[in-house]
N, CA and C atoms as a LAMMPS dump frame, in Angstrom:
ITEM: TIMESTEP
0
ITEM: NUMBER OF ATOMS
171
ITEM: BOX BOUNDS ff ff ff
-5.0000000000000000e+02 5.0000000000000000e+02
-5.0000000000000000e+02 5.0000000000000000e+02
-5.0000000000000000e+02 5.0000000000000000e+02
ITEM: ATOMS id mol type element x y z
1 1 1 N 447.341 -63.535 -211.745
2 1 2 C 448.228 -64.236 -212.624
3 1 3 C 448.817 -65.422 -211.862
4 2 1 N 449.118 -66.923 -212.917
5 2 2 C 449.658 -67.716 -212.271
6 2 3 C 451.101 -67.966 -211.701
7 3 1 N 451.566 -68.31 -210.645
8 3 2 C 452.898 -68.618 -210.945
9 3 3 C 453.497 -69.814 -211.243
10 4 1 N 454.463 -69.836 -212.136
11 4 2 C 455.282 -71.563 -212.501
12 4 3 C 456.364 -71.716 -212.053
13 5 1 N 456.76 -72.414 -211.897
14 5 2 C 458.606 -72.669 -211.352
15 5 3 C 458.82 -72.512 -213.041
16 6 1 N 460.292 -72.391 -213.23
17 6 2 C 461.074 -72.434 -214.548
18 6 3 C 462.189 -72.686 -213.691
19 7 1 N 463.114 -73.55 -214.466
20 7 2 C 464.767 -73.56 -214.139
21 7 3 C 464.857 -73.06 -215.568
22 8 1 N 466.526 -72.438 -215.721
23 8 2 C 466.722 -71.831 -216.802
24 8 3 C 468.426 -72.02 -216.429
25 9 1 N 468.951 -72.405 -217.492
26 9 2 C 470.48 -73.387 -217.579
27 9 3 C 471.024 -72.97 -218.363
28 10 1 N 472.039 -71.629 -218.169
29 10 2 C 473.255 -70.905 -218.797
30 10 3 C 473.926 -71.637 -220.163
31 11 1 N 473.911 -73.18 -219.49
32 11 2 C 474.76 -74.173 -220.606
33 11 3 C 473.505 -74.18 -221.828
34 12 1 N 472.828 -74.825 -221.501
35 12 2 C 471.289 -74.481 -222.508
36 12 3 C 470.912 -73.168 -223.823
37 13 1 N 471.195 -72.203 -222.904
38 13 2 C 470.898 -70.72 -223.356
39 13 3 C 472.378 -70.65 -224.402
40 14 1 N 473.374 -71.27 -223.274
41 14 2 C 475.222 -70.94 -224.782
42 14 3 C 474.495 -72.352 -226.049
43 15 1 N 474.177 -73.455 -225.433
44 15 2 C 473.98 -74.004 -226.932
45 15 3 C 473.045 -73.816 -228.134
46 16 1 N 471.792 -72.796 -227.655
47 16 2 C 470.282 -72.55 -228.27
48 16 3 C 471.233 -71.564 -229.091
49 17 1 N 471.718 -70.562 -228.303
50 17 2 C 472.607 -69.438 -229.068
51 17 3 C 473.502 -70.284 -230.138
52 18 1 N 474.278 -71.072 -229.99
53 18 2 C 475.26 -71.721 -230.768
54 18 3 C 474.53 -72.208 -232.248
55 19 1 N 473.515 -72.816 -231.552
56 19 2 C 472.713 -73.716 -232.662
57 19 3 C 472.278 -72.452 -233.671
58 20 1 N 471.865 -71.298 -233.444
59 20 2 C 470.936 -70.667 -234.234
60 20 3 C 471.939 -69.399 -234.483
61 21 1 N 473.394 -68.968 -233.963
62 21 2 C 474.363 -68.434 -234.616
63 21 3 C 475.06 -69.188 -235.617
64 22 1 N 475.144 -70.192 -236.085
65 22 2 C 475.703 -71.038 -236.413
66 22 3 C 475.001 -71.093 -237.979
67 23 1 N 473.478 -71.148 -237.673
68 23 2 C 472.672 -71.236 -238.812
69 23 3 C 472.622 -69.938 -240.059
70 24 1 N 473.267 -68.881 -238.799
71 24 2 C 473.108 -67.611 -239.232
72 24 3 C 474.37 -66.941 -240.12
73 25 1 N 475.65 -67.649 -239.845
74 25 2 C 476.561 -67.93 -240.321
75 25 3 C 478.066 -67.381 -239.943
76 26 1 N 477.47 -67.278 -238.363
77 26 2 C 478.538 -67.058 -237.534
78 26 3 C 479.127 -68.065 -236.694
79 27 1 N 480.503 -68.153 -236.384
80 27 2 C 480.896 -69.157 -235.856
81 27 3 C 481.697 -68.712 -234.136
82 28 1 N 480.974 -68.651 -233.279
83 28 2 C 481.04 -68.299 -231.647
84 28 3 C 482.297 -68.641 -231.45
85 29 1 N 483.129 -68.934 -230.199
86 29 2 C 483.912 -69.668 -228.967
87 29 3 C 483.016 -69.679 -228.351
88 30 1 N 483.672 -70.7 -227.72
89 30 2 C 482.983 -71.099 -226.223
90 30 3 C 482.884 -69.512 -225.282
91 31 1 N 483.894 -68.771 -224.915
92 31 2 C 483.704 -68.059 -224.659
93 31 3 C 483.02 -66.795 -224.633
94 32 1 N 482.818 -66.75 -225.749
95 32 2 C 480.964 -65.779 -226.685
96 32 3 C 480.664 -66.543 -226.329
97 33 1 N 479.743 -67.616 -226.526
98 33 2 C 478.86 -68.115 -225.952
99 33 3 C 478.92 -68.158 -224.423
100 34 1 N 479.418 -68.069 -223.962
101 34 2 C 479.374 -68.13 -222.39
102 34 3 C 478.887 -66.58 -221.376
103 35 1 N 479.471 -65.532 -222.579
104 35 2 C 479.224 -64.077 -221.875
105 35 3 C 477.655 -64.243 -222.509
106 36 1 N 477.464 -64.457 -223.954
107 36 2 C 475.704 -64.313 -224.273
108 36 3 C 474.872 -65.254 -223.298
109 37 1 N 475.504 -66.431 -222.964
110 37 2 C 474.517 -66.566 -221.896
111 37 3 C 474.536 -65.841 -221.026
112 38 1 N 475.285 -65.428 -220.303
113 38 2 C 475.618 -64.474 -218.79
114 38 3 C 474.411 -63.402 -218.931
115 39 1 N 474.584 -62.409 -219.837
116 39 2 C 473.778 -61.661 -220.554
117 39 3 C 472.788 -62.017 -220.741
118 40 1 N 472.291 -62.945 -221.495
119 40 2 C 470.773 -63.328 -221.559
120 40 3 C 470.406 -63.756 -219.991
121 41 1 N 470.903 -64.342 -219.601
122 41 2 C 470.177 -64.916 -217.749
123 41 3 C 469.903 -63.308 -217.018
124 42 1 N 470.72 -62.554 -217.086
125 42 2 C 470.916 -61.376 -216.325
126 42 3 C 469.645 -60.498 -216.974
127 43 1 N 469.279 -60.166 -218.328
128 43 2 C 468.361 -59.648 -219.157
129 43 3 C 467.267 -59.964 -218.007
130 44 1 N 466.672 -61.253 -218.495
131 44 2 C 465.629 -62.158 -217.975
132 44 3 C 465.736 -61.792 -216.523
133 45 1 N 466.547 -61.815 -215.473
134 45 2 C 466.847 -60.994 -213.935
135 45 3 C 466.03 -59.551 -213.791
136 46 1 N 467.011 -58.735 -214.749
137 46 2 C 466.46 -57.054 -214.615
138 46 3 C 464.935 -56.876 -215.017
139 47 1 N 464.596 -57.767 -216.084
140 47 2 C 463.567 -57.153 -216.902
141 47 3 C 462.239 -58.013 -215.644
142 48 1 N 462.113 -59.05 -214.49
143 48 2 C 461.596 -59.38 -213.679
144 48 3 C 460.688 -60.171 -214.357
145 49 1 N 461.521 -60.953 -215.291
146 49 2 C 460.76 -62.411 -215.609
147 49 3 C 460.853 -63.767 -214.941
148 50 1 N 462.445 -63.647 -214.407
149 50 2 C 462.511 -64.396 -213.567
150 50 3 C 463.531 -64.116 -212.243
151 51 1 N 463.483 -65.069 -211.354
152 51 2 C 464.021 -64.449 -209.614
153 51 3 C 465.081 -65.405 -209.925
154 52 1 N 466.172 -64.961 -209.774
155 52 2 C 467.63 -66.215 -209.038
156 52 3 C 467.609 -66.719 -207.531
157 53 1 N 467.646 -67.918 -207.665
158 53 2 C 467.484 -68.971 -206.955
159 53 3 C 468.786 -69.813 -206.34
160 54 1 N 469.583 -69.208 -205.566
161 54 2 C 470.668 -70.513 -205.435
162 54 3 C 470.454 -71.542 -204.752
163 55 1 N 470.79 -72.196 -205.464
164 55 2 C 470.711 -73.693 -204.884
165 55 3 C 471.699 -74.621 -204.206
166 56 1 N 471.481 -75.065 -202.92
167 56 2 C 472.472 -75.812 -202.375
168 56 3 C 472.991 -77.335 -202.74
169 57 1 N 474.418 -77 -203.109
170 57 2 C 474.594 -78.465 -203.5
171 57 3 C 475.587 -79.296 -202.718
């Protein structure tokens, strides 16, 4: 199997969520959105789709 780099961006994951709760006819905080991202990045961690990477800035 191949491997790819992916970056994957917490802020990204709260607005995809926002956009498509929104449609659904719920209305988030920032703060829901911020734990569903936490949660979704961490999912994607355990389940070994993807590795965390820190990066020096």
């Amino acid at each position: 199997m191949r491997e790819i780099e992916v970056f994957i961006d917490t802020e990204e994951i709260a607005e995809f969520f926002f956009h498509e709760l929104v449609k659904r006819g719920y209305v988030p905080t920032e703060e829901e959105l911020e734990e569903i991202a936490d949660i979704t990045f961490e999912y994607l961690i355990n389940k070994s789709i993807i590795d965390e990477e820190v990066q020096d800035e």
